[in-house]
C-alpha positions in Angstrom: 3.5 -2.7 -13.5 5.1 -0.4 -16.2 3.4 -0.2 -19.4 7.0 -1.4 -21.1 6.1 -5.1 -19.4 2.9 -5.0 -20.0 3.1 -7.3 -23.2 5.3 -9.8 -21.8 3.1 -10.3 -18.6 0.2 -10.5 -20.2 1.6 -13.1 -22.5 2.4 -14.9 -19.8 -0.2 -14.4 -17.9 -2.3 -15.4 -21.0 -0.6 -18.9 -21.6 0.2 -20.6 -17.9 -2.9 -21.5 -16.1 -3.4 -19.3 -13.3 -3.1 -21.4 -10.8 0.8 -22.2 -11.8 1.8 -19.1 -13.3 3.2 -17.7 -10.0 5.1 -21.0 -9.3 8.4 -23.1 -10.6 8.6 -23.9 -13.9 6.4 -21.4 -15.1 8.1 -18.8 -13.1 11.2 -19.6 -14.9 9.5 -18.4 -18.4 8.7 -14.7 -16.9 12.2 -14.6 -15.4 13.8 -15.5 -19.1 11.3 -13.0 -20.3 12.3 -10.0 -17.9 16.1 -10.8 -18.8 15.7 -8.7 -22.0 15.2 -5.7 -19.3 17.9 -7.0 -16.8 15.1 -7.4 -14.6 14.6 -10.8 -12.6 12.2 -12.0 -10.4 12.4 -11.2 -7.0 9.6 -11.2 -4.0 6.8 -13.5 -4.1 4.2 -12.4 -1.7 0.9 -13.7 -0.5 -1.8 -11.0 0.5 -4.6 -11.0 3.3 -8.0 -9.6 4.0 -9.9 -9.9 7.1 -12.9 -11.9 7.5 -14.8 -9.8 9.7 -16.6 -12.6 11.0 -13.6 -14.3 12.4 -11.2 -11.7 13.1 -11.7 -10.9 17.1 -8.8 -9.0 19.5 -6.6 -12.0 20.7 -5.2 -12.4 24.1 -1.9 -11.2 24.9 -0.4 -12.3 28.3 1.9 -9.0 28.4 0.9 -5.3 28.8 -0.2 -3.6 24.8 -0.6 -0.2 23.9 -1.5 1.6 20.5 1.1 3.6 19.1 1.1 6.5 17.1 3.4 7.9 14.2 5.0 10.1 17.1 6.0 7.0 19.4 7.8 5.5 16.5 11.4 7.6 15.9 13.3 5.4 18.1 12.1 2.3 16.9 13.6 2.3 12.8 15.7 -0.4 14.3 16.7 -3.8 12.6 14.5 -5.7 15.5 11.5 -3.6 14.0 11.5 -4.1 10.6 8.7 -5.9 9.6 6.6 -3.6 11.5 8.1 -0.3 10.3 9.8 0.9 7.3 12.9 2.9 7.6 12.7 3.8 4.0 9.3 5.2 4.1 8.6 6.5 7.3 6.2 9.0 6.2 3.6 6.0 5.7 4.0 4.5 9.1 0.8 5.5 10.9 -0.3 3.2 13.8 0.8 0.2 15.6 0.4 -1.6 18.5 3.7 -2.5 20.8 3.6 -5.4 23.6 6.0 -4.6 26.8 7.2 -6.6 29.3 8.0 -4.5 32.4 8.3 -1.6 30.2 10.5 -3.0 27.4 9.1 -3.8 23.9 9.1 -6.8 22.9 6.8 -7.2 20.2 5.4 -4.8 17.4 2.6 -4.5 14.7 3.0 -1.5 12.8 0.5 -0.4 9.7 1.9 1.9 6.8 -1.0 3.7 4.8 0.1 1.8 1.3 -3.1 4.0 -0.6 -5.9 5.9 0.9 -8.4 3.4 2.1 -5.9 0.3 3.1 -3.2 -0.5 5.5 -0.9 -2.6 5.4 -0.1 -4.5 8.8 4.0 -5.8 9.3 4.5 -8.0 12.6 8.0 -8.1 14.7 8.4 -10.2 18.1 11.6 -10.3 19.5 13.3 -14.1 19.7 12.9 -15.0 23.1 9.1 -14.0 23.6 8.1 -15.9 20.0 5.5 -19.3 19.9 3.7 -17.4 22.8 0.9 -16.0 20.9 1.7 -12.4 21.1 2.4 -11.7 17.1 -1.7 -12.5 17.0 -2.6 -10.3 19.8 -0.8 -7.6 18.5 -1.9 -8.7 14.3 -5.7 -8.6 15.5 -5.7 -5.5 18.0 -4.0 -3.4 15.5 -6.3 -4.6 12.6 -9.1 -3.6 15.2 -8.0 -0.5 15.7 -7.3 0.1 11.5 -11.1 -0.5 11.0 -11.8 1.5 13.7 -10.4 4.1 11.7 -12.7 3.5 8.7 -9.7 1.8 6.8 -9.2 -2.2 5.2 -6.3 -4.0 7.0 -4.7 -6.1 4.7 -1.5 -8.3 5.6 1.1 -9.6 3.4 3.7 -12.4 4.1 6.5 -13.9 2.0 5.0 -17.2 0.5 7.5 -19.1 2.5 7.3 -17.3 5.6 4.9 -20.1 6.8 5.2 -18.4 10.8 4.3 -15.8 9.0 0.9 -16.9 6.8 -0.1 -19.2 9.9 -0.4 -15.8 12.2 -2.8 -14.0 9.7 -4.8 -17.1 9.2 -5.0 -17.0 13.1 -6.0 -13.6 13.5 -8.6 -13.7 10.9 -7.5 -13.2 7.8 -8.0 -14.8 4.1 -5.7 -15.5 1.4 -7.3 -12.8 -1.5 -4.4 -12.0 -4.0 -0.6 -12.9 -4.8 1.8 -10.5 -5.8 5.7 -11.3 -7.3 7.6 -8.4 -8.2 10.6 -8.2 -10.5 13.7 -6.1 -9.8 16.4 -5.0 -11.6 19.2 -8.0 -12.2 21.9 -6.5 -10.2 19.5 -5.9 -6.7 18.7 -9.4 -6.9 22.1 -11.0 -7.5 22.9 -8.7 -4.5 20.7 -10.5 -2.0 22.0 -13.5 -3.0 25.4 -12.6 -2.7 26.5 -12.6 -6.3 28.1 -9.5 -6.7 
């Protein structure tokens, strides 16, 4: 957060209870706040840690392998882009791809958000979806990030319910929620305003 919205979140963080402030109508009061800035609200995002008691490597009916940074440069591709980030490639450090008869069709990728923890992104191509493979790839690839003496974490839209169900499956625990605010012209641009 930048120290010039630091007043104006904590005020509101201050007055909503917390349980609402990240939800409709309190929202609404943060994104009439933020206007002043030509900021508005934008993502709303739902964080995960593993519970290392549950989380286990789940089955996957088609071939996996681990993946390294120098497996990814042909795979920046819209189809991948939940697992990988175009934009900041350099953080993309390890994932974990499922093939069937040599062609990917599913991918977990990690980017190394901060030194200790990595964040895990999940892609499975339509026709192989609802067959369990988004968890095999979620849980072997945040396997292999501990394996590496780093904290998986796993972030989904608060909508994406696919999305929250697969981390929930894998092992993981709702610990922290996260909106972001953008500037007012980004925004009215993924909603087709402008």
């Amino acid at each position: 957060m930048s120290e010039r919205l630091a007043g104006i979140v904590s005020t509101y963080i201050e007055k909503y209870p917390v349980e609402h402030c990240f939800e409709t109508p309190n929202i609404n009061a943060l994104n009439d706040a933020l206007a002043a800035y030509d900021l508005k609200v934008c993502f709303m995002a739902e964080y995960f840690l593993p519970d290392l008691t549950q989380l286990k490597e789940l089955p996957c009916e088609f071939e996996t392998r681990v993946l390294h940074k120098g497996d990814f440069s042909d795979l920046y591709t819209k189809e991948w882009s939940n697992a990988l980030s175009s934009e900041n490639r350099e953080r993309d450090v390890l994932g974990v791809g499922a093939y069937d008869h040599g062609r990917l069709i599913g991918l977990a990728g990690c980017s190394a958000d901060c030194e200790t923890m990595y964040q895990i992104g999940i892609d499975v191509l339509p026709a192989y979806r609802r067959k369990g493979i988004a968890a095999a790839l979620t849980s072997k690839l945040a396997l292999e990030i501990i394996a590496l003496g780093k904290v998986p974490f796993y972030c989904a839209a608060w909508s994406n319910l696919k999305s929250v169900r697969n981390a929930i499956k894998c092992g993981f625990r709702p610990a922290w929620v996260e909106p972001t605010a953008r500037n007012s012209e980004f925004v009215d641009n993924i909603n087709g305003l402008k």
